[in-house]
N, C-alpha and C positions, 0 to 999 in steps of 0.2 A: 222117523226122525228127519228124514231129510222134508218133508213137508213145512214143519220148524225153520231150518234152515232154511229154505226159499223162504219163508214168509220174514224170517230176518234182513237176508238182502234185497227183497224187494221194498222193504222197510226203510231199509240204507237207503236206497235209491231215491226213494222217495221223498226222504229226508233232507238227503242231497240237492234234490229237485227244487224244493220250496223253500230252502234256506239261501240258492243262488238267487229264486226269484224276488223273492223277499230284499235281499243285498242289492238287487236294482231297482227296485222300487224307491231305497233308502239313499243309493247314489239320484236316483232320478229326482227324489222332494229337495236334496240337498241341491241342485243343479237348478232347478226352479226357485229355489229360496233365494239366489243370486239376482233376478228379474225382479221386478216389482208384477207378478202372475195376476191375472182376474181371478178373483176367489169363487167365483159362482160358474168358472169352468167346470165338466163333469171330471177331469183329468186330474186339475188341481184340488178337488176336491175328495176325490180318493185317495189322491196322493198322503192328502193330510190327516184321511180322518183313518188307514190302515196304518200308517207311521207315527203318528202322534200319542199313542196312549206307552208303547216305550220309550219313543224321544223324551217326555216328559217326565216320565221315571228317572231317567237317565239324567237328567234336568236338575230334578230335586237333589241327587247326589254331586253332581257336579255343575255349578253354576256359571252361566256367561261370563265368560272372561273379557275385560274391559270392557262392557254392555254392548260388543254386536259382535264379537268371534263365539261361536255355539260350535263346541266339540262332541255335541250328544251324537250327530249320526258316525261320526267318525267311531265312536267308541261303540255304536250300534254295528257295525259296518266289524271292529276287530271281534263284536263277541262273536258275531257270526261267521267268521271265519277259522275263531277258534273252535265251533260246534261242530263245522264242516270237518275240521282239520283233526279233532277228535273223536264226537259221538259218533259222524258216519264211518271212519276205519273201524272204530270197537265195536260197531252194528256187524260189520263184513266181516271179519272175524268171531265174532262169535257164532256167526253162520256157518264158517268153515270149519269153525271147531265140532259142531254138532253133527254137519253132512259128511 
């Protein structure tokens, strides 16, 4: 059992890992959206094309408010911290439950 259990917290971990990194990527496009950025930068261009398919999701649900305030990373930015702030404890936990 405890093989289970590491493989849960190192799950967590991991979880953990790519959802902070993820969260800066989403502060970072949101911080360049501020600039008027060269689009054909390699930077600005990852930026857009890793954050863009849920910014836009997130778009269709909730729409620019007075046509230039965009609250999708901000709302991208709280789901991700409620994922942090939930799935990775109930990952760690049910590690310890099981080791």
């Amino acid at each position: 059992m405890f093989l289970i259990s590491n493989f849960l917290f190192a799950l967590a971990k991991l979880v953990e890992i790519l959802l902070g990194v993820y969260m800066w990527i989403v502060i970072g496009r949101a911080i360049i959206s501020w600039v008027n950025p060269d689009p054909y930068n390699p930077i600005v261009r990852f930026l857009h094309e890793v954050t863009e398919p849920l910014l836009s999701r997130i778009r269709r649900m909730i729409p620019v408010i007075g046509g230039s305030i965009d609250f999708s990373p901000m709302i991208l930015i709280l789901a991700i911290y409620f994922l942090m702030s939930f799935l990775v404890p109930t990952l760690k936990h049910m590690a310890a439950a099981i080791g």
